[in-house]
N, C-alpha and C positions, 0 to 999 in steps of 0.2 A: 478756549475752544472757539474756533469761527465757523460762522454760515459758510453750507456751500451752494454755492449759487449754481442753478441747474437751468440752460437759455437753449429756446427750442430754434434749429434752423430757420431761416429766410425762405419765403417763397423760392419754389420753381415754376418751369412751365408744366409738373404735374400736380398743380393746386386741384383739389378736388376730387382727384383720381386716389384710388389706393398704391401710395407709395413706398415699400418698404427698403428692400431689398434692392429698388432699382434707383439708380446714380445720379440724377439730372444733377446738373449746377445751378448757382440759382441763377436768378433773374435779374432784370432792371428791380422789378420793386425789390424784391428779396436782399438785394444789395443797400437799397435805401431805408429798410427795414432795419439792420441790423447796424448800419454806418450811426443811426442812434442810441442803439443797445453802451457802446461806451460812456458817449455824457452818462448815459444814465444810470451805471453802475458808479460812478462817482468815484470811488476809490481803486486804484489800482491794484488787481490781483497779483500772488505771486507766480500764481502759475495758470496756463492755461489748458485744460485735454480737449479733444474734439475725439466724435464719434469718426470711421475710417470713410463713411462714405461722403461724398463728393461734396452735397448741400452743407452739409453738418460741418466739413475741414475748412472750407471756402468762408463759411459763416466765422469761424474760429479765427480764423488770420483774417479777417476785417477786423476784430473787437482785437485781437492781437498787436494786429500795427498800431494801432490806435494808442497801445499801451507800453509800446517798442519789447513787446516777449515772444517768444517762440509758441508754433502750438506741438502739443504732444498726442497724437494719434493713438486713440483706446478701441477695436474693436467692439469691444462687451457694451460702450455705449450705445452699439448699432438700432435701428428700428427692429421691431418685429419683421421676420419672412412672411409676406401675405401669399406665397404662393404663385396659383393660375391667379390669382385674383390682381395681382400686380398692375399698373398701368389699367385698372377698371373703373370705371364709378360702380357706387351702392347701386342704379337702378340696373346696369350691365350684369352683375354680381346676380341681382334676385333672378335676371330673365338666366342666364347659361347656370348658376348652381342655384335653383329654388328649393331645393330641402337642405342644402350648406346654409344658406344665408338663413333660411327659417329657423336653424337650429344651432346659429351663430348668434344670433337677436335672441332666443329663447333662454343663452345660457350665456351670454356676453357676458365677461369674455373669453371663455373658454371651449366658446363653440373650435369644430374643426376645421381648419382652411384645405382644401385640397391642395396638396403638395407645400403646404405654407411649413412654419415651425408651428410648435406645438406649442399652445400659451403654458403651461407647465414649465417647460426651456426656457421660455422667455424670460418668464416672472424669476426664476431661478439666475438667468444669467445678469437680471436687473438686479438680485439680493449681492451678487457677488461684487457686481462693479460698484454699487452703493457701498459696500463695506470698503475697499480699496477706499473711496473718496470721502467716508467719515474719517479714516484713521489719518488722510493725507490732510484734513481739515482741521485736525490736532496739530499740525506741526504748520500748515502754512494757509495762506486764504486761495481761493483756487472757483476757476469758474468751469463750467464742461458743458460743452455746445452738443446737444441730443437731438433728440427726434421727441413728437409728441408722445407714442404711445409709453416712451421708454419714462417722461415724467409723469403721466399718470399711474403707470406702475409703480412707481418708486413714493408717490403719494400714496395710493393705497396701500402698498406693506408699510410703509414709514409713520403713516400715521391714521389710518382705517379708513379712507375718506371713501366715499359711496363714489362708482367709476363716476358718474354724471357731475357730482364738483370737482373729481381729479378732471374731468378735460376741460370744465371752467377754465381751471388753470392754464391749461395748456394747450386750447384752442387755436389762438392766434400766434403767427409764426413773429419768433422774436419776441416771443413771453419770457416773462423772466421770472424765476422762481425759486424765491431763496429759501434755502431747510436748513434750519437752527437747530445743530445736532443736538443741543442738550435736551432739548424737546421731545427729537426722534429717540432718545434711551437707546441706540445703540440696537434697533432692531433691526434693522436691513438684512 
């Protein structure tokens, strides 16, 4: 069985804003961010997936060429939908929804986004694409270019971890995070 290695997009120009659902490409840095991501997977994957949106595909065909393979576009890797909240900072967030954001912090993370997806979906659409890329991790090595919050989910159900060490992980864009399924037992 192999690790499957799960690499968070490259910066955009919406660092710091809440990005889900919406598209930027990345950046100058975000490109130079992840033009490293290859040396330092060292071994060449068999296959690559990318999440569909824009940061996450762009990010996927940099580590790609790198490694002369094609990327294969997964929807289900996508970010969470944050809704209105899209294109905001947290302090924009508390001043226009201050009982959303109260009671998004209170019960993080499953407070409500207004008009966002429902972290129940989410979590659920992260157990399904996790299971597709265990079973694809039995037969081949494979790397899949995500979003933050889609690797701290996938740490939490994979392996209990408290949200605040899953975004340790997955803080920094072009984190790299490898899950050694024998580990994970198969829960996804």
């Amino acid at each position: 069985m192999r690790d499957c290695v799960l690499i968070r997009h490259g910066e955009t120009s919406m660092a710091g804003l809440f990005c889900g659902h919406s598209d930027p490409p990345l950046n100058d840095a975000g490109r130079q961010q992840i033009g490293l991501v290859g040396a330092m997977l060292g071994q060449r994957p068999d296959v690559i997936y990318a999440s569909d949106l824009r940061r996450a595909r762009q990010s996927a065909e940099l580590i790609a060429s790198h490694f002369g393979l094609a990327v294969h576009v997964r929807p289900g890797l996508r970010e969470i939908d944050f809704g209105a909240w899209e294109g905001l900072y947290w302090t924009q967030i508390e001043e226009q929804f201050p009982a959303e954001a109260r009671a998004w912090m209170e019960r993080y993370p499953e407070g409500k986004i207004p008009a966002g997806e429902r972290y129940e979906t989410f979590r659920e659409r992260v157990r399904l694409e996790m299971r597709f890329l265990l079973a694809e991790a039995e037969i081949q090595s494979l790397v899949a270019v995500t979003h933050g919050g889609f690797i701290r989910t996938a740490l939490t159900e994979l392996y209990s971890l408290p949200h605040a060490e899953a975004h340790r992980w997955s803080a920094q864009y072009a984190s790299i995070v490898s899950i050694p399924f024998a580990q994970a037992g198969g829960t996804a």
